[in-house]
Backbone as XML, in Angstrom:
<?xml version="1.0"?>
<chain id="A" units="angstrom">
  <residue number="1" name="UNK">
    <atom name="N" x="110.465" y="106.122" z="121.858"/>
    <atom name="CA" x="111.595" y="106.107" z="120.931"/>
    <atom name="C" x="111.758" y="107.517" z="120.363"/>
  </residue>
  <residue number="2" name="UNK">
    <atom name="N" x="112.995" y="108.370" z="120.406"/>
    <atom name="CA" x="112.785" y="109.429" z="119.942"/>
    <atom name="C" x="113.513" y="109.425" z="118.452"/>
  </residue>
  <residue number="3" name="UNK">
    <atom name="N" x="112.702" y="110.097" z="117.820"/>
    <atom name="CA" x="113.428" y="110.464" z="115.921"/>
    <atom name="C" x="115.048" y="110.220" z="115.808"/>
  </residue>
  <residue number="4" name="UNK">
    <atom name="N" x="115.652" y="110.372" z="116.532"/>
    <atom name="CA" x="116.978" y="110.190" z="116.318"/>
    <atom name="C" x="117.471" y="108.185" z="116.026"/>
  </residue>
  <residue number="5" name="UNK">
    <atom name="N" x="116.340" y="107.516" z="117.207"/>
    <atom name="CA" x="116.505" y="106.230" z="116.700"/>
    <atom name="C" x="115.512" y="105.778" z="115.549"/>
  </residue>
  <residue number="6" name="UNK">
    <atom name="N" x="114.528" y="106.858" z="114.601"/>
    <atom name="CA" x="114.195" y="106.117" z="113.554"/>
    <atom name="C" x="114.446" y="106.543" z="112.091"/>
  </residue>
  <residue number="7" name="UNK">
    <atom name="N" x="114.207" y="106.323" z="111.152"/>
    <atom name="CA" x="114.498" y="106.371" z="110.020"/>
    <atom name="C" x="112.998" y="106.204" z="109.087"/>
  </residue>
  <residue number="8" name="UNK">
    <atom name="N" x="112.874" y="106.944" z="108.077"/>
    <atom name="CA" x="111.562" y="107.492" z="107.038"/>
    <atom name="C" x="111.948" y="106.528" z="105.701"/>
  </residue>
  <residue number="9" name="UNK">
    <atom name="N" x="111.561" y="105.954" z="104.946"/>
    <atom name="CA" x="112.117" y="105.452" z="103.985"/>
    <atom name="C" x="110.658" y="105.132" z="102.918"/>
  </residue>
  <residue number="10" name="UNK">
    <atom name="N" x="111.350" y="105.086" z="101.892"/>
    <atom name="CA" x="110.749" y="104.578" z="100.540"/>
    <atom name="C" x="111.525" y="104.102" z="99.602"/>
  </residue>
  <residue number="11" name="UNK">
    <atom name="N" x="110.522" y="102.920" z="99.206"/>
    <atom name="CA" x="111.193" y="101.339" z="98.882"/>
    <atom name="C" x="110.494" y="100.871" z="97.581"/>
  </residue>
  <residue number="12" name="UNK">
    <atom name="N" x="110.858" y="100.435" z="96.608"/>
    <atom name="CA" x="110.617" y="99.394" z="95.072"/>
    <atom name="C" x="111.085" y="98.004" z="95.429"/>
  </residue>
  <residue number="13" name="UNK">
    <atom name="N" x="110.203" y="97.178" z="95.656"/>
    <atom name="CA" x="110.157" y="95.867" z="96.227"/>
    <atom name="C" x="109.592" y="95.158" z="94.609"/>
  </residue>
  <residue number="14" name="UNK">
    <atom name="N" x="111.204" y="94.329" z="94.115"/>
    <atom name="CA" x="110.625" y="93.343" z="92.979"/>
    <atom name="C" x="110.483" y="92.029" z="93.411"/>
  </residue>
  <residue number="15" name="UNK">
    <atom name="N" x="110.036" y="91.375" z="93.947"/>
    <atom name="CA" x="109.743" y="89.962" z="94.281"/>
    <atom name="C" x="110.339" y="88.855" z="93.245"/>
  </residue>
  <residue number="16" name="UNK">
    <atom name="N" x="110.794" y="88.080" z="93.458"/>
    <atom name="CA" x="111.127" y="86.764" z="92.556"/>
    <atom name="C" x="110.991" y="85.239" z="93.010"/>
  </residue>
  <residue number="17" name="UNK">
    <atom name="N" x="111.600" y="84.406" z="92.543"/>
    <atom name="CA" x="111.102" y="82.918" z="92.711"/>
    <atom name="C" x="111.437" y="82.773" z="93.895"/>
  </residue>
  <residue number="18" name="UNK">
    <atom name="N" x="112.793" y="83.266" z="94.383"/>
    <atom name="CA" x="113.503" y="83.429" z="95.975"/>
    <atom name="C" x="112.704" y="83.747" z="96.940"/>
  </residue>
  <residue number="19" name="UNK">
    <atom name="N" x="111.689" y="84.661" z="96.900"/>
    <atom name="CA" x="111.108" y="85.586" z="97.538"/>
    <atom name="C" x="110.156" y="84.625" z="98.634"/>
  </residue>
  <residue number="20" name="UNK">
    <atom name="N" x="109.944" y="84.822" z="99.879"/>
    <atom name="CA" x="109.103" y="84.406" z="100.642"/>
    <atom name="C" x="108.040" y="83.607" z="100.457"/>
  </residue>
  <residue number="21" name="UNK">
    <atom name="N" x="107.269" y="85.129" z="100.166"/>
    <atom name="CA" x="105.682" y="84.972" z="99.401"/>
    <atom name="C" x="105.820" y="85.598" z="98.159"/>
  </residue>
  <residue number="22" name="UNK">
    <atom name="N" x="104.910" y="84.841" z="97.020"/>
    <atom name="CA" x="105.019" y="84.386" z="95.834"/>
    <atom name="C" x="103.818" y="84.956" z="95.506"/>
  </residue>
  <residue number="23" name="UNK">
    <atom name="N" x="103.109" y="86.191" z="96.217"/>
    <atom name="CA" x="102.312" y="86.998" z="95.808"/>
    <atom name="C" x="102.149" y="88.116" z="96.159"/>
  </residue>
  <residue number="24" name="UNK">
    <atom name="N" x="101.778" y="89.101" z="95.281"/>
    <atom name="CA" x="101.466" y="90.690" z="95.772"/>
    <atom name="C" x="100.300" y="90.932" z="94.895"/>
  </residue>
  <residue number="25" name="UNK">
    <atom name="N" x="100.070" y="92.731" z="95.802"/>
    <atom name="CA" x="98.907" y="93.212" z="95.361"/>
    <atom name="C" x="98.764" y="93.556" z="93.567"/>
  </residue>
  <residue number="26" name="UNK">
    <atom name="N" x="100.166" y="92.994" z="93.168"/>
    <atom name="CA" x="100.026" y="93.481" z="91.486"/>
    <atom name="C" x="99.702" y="91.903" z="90.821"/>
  </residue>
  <residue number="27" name="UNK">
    <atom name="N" x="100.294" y="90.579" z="91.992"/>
    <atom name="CA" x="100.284" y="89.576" z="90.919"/>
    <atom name="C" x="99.740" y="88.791" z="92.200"/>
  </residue>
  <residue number="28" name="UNK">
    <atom name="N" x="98.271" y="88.791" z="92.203"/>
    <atom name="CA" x="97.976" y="87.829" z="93.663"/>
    <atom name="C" x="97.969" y="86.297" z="93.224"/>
  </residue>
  <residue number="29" name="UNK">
    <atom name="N" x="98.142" y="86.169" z="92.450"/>
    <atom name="CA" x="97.764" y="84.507" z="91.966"/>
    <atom name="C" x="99.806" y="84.197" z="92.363"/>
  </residue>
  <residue number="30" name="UNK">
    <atom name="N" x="100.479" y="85.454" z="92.011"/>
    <atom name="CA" x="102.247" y="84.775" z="91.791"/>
    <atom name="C" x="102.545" y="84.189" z="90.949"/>
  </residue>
  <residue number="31" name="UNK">
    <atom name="N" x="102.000" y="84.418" z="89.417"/>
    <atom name="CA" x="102.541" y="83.250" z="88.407"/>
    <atom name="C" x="103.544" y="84.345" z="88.262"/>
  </residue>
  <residue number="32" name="UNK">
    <atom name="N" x="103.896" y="86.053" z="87.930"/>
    <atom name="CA" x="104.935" y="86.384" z="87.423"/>
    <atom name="C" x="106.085" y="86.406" z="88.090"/>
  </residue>
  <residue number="33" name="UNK">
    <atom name="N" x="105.865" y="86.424" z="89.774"/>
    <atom name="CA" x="106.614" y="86.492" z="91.167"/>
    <atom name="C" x="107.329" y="85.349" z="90.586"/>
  </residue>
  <residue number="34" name="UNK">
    <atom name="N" x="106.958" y="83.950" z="90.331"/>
    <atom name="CA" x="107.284" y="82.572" z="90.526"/>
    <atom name="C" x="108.643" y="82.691" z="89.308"/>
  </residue>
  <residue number="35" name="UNK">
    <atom name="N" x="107.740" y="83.548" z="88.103"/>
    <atom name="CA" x="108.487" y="83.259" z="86.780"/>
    <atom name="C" x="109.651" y="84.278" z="86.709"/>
  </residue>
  <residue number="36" name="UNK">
    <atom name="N" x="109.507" y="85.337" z="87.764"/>
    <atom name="CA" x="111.115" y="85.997" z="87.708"/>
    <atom name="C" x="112.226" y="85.605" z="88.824"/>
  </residue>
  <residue number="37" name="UNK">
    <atom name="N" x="113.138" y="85.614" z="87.414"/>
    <atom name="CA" x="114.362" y="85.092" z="88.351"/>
    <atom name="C" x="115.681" y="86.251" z="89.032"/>
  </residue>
  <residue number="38" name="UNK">
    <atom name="N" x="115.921" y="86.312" z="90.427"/>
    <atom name="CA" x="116.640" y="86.861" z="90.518"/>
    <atom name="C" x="117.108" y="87.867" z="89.768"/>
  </residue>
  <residue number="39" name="UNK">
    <atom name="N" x="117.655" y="87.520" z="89.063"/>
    <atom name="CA" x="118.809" y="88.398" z="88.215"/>
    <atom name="C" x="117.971" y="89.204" z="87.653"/>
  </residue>
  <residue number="40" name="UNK">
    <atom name="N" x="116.771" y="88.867" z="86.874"/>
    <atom name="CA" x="116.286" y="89.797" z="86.265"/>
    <atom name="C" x="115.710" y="90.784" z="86.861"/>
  </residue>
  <residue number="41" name="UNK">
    <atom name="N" x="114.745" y="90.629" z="88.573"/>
    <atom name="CA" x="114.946" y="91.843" z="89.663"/>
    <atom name="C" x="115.708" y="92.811" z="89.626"/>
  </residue>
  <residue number="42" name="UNK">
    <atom name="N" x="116.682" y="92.369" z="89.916"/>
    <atom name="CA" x="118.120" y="93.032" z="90.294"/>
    <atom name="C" x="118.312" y="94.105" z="88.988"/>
  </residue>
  <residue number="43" name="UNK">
    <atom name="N" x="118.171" y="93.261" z="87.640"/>
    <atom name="CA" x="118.753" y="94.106" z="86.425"/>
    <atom name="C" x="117.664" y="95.041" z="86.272"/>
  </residue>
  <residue number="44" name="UNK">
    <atom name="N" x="116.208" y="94.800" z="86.775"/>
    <atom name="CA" x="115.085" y="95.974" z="86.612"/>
    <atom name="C" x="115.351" y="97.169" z="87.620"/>
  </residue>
  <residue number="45" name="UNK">
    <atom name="N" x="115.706" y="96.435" z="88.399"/>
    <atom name="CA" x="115.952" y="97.641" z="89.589"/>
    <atom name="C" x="117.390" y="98.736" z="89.485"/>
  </residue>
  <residue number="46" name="UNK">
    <atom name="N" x="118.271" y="97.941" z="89.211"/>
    <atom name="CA" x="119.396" y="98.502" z="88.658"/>
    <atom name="C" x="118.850" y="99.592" z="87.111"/>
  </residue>
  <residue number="47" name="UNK">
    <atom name="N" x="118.306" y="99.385" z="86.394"/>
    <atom name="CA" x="117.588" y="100.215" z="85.522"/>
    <atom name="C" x="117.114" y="101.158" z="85.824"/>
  </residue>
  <residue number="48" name="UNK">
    <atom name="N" x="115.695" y="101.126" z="86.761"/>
    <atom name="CA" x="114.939" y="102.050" z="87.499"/>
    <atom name="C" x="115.493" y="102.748" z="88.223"/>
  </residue>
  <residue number="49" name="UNK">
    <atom name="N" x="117.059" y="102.499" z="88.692"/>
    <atom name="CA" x="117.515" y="103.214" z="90.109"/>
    <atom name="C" x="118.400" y="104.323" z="88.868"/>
  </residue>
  <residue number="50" name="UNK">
    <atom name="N" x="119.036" y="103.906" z="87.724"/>
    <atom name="CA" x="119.389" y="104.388" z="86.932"/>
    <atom name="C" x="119.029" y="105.515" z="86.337"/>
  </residue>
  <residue number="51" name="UNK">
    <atom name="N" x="117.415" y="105.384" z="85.898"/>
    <atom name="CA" x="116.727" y="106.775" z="85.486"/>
    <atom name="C" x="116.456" y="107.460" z="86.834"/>
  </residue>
  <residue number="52" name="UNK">
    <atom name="N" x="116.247" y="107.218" z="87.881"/>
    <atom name="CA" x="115.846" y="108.133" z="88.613"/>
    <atom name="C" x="117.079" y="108.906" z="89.619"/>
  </residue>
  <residue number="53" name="UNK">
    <atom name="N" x="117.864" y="108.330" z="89.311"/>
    <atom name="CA" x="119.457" y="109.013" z="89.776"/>
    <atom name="C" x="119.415" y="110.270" z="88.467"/>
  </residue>
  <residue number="54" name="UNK">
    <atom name="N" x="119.537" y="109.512" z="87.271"/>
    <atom name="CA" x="119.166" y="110.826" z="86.336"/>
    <atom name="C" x="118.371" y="111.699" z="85.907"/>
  </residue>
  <residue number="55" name="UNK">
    <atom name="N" x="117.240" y="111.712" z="86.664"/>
    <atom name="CA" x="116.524" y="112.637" z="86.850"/>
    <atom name="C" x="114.948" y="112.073" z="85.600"/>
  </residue>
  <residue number="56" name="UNK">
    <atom name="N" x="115.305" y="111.210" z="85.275"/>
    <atom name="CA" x="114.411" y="110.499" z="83.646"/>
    <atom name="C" x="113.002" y="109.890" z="84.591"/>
  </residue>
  <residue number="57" name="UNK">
    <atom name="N" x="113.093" y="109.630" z="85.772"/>
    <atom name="CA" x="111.164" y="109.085" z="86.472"/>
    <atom name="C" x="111.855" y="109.604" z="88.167"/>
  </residue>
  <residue number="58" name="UNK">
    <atom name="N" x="110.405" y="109.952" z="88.405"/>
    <atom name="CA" x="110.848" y="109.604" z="90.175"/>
    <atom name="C" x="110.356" y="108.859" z="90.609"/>
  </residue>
  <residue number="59" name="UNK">
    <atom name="N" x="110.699" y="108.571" z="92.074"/>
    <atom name="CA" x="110.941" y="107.456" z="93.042"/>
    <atom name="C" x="109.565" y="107.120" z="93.095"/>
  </residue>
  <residue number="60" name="UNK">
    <atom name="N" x="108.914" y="107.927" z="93.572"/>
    <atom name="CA" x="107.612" y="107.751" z="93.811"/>
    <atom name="C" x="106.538" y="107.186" z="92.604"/>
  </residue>
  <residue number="61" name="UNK">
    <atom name="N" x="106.700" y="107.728" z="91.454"/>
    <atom name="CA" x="105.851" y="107.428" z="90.626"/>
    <atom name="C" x="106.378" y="105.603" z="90.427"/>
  </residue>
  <residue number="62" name="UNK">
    <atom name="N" x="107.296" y="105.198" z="89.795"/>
    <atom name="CA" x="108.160" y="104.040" z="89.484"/>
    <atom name="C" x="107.586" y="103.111" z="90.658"/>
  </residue>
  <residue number="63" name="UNK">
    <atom name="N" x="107.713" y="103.491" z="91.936"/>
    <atom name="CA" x="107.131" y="102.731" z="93.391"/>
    <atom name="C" x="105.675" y="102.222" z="92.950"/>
  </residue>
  <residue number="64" name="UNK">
    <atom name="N" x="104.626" y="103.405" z="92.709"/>
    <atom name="CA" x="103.464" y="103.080" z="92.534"/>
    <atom name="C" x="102.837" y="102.256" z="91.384"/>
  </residue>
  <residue number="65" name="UNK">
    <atom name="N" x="104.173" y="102.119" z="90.160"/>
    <atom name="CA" x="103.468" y="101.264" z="89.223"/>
    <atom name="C" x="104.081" y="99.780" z="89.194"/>
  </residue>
  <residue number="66" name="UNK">
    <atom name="N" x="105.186" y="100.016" z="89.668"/>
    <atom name="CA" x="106.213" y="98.614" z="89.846"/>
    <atom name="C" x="106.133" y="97.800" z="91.102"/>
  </residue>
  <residue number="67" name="UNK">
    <atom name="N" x="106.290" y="98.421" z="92.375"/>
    <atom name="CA" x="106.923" y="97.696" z="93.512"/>
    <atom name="C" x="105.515" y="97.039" z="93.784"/>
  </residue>
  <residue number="68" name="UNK">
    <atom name="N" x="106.423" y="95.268" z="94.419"/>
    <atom name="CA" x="105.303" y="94.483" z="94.498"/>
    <atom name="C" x="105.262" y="94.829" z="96.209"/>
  </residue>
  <residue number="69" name="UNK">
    <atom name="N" x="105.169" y="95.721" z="96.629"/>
    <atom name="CA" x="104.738" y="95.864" z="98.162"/>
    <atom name="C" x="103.728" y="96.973" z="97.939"/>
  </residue>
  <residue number="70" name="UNK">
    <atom name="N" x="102.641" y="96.709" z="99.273"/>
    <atom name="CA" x="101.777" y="97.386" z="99.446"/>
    <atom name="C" x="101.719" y="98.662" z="99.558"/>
  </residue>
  <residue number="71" name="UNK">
    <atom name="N" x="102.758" y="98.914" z="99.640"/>
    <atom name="CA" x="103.272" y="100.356" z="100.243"/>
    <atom name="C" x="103.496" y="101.221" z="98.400"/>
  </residue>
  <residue number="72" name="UNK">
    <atom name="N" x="103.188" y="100.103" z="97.598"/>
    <atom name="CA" x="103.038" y="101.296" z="96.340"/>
    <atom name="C" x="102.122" y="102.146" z="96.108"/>
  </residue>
  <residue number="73" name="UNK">
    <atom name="N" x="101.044" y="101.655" z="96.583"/>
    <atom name="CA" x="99.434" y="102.962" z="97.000"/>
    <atom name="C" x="100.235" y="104.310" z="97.403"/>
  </residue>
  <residue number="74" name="UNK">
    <atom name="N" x="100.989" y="104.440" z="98.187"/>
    <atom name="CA" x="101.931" y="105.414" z="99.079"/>
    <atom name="C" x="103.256" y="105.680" z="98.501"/>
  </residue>
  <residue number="75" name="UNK">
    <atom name="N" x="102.893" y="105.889" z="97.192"/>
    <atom name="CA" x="104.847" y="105.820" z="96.227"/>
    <atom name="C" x="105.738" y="105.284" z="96.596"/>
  </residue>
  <residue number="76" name="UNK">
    <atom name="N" x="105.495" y="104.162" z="97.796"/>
    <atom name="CA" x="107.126" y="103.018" z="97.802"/>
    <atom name="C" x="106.962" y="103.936" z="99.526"/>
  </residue>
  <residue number="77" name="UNK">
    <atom name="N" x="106.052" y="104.709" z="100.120"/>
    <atom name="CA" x="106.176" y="105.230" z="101.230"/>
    <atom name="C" x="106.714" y="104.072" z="102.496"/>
  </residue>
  <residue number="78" name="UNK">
    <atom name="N" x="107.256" y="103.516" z="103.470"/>
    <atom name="CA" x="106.889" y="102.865" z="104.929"/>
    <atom name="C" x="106.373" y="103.317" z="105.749"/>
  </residue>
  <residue number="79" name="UNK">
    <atom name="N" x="106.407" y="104.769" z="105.749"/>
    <atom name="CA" x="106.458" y="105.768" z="106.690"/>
    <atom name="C" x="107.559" y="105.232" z="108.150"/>
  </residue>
  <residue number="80" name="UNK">
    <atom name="N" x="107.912" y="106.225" z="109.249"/>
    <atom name="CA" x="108.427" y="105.998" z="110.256"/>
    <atom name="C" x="108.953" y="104.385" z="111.081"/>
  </residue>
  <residue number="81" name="UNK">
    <atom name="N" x="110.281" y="104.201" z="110.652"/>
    <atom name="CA" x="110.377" y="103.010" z="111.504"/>
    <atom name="C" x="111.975" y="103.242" z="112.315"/>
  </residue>
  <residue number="82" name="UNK">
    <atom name="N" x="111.937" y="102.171" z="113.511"/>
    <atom name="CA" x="112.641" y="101.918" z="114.280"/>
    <atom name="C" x="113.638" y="100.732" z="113.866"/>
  </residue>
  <residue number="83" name="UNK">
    <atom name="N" x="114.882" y="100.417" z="114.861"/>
    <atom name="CA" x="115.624" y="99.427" z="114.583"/>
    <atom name="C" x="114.786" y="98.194" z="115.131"/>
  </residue>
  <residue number="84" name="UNK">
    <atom name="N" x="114.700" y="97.091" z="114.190"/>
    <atom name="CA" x="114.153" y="95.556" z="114.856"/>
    <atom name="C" x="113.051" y="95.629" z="114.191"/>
  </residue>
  <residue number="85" name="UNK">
    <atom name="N" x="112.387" y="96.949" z="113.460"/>
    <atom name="CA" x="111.203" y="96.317" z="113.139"/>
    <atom name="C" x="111.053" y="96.013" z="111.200"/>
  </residue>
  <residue number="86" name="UNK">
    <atom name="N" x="111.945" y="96.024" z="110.899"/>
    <atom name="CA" x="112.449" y="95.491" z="109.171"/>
    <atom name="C" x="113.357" y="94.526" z="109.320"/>
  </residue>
  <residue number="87" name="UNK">
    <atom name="N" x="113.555" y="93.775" z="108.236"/>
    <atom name="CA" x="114.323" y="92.890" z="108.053"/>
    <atom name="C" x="115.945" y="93.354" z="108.072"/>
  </residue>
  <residue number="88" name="UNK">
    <atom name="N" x="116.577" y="93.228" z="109.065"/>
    <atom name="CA" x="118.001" y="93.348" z="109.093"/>
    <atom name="C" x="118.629" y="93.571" z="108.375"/>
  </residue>
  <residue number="89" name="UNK">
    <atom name="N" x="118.941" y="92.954" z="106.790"/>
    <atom name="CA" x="119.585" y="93.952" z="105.766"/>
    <atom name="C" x="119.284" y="95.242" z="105.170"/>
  </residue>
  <residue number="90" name="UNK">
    <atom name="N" x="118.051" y="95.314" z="105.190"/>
    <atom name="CA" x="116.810" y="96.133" z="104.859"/>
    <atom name="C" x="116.891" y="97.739" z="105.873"/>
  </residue>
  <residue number="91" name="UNK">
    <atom name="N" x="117.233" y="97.236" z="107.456"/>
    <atom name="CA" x="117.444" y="98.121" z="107.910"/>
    <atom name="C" x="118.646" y="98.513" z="107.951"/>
  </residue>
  <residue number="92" name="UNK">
    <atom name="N" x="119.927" y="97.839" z="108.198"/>
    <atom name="CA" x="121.138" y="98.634" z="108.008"/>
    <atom name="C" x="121.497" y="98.837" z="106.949"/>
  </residue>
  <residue number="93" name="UNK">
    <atom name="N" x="120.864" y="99.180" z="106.008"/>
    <atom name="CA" x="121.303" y="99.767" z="104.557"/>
    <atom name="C" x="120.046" y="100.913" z="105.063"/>
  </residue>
  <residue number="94" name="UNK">
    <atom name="N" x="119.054" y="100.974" z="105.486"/>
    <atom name="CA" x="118.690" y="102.251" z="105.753"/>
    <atom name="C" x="118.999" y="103.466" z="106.577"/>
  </residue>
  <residue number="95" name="UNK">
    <atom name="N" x="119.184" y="102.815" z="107.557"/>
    <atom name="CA" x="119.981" y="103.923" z="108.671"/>
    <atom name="C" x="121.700" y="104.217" z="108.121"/>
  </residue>
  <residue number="96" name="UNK">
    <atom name="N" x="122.246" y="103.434" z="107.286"/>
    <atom name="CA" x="123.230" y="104.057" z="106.675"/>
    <atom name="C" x="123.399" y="104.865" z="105.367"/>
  </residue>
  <residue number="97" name="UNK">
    <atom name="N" x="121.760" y="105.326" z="104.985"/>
    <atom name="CA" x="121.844" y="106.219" z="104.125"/>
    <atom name="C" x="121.813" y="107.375" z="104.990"/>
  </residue>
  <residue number="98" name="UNK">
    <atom name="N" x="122.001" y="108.802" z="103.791"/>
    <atom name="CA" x="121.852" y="110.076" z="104.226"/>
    <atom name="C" x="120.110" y="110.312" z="103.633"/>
  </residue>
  <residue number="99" name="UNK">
    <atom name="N" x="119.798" y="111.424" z="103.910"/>
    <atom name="CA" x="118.000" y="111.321" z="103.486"/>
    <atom name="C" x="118.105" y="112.088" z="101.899"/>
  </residue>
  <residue number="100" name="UNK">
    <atom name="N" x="117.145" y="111.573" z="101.276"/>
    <atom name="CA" x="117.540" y="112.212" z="100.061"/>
    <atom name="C" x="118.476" y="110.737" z="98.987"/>
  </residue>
  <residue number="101" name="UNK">
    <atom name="N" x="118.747" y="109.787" z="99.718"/>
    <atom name="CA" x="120.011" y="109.057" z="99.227"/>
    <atom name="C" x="119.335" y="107.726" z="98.472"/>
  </residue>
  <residue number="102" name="UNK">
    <atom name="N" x="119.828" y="107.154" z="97.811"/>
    <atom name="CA" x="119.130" y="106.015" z="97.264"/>
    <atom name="C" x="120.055" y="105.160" z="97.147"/>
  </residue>
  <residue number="103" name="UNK">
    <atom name="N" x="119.731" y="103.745" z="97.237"/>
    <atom name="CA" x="120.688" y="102.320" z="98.181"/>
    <atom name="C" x="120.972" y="101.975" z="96.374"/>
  </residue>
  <residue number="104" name="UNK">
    <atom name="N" x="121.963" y="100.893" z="96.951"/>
    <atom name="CA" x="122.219" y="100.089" z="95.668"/>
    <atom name="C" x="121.207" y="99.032" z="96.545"/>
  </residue>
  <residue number="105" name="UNK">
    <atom name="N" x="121.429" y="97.754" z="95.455"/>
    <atom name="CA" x="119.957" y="96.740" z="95.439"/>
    <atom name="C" x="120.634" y="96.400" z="96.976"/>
  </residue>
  <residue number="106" name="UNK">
    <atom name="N" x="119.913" y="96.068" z="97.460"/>
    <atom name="CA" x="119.110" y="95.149" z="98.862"/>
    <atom name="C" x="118.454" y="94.236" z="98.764"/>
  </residue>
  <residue number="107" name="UNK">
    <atom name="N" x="119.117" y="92.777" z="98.903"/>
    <atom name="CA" x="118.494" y="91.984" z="99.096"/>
    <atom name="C" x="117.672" y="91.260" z="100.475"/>
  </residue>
  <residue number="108" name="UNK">
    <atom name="N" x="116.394" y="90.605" z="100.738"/>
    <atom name="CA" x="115.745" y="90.321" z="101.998"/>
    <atom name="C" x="115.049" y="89.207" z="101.538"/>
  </residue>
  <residue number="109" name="UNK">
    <atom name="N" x="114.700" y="88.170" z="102.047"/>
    <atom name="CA" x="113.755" y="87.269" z="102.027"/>
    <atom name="C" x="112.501" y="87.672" z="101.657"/>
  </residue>
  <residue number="110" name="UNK">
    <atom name="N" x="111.943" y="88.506" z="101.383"/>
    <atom name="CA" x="111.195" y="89.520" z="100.880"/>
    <atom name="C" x="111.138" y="89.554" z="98.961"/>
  </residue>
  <residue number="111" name="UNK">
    <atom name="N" x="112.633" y="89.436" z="98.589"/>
    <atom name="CA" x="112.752" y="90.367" z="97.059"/>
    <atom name="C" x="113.752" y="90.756" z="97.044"/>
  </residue>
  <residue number="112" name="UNK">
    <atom name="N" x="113.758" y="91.812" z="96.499"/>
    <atom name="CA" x="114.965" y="92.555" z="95.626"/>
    <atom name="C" x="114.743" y="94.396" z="96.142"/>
  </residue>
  <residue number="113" name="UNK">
    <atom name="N" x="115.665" y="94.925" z="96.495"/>
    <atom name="CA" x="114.388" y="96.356" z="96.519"/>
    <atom name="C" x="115.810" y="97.753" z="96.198"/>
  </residue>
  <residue number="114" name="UNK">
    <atom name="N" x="115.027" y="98.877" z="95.921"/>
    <atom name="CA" x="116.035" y="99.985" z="96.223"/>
    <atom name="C" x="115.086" y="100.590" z="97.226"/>
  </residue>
  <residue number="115" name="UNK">
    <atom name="N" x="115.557" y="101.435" z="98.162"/>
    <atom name="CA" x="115.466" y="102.423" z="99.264"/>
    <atom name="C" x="115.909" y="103.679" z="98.824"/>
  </residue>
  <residue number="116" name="UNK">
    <atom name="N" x="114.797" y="104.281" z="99.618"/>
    <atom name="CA" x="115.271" y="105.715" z="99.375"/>
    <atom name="C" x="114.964" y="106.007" z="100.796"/>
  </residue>
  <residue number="117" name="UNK">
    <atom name="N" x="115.761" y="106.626" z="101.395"/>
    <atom name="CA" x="115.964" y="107.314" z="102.646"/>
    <atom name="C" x="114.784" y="108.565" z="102.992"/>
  </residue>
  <residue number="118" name="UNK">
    <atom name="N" x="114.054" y="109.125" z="103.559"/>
    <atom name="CA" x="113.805" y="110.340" z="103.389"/>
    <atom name="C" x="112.964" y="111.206" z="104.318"/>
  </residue>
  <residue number="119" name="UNK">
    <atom name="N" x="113.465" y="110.313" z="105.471"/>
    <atom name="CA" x="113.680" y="111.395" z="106.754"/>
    <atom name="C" x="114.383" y="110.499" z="107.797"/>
  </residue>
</chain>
């Protein structure tokens, strides 16, 4: 596969009652996963995407204390992926950013998430 078909990204994954699995590495039991609802995801993330458009936290730090994916060890890192191997909304909201760019919310069977593009 050469670089042109993949995409670099970093991601803030809020999980809620919707969400798949009803646990992460911040809440392994899932009582807070269970107890947030939608909307309130969405309105945290919409917040967070808020200060860091304005320059008030970055991506990375916010990733590592918030996002319920594993990938917060790695500031919200995925490292390197291809088409087919993310969840379909997940990926065409990534390959239609520019690098540098940050998504409005994305929803996936997964959660709630913002993306940041960045290679």
């Amino acid at each position: 596969m050469s670089s042109s078909e993949q995409v670099r990204a970093s991601h803030i994954l809020i999980k809620h009652e919707g969400s798949r699995r009803k646990s992460s590495w911040s809440d392994p039991e899932g009582r807070r996963i269970s107890a947030t609802k939608r909307d309130s995801a969405v309105a945290q993330l919409k917040t967070i995407r808020d200060d860091i458009v304005a320059g008030k936290t970055r991506f990375d730090d916010v990733a590592s204390r918030l996002s319920d994916c594993s990938s917060a060890k790695r500031g919200g890192d995925l490292g390197p992926f291809g088409r087919g191997q993310m969840q379909k909304p997940f990926e065409d909201v990534t390959f239609s950013l520019k690098v540098g760019e940050i998504s409005d919310i994305v929803d996936t069977d997964s959660g709630s998430h913002i993306i940041m593009r960045t290679g």
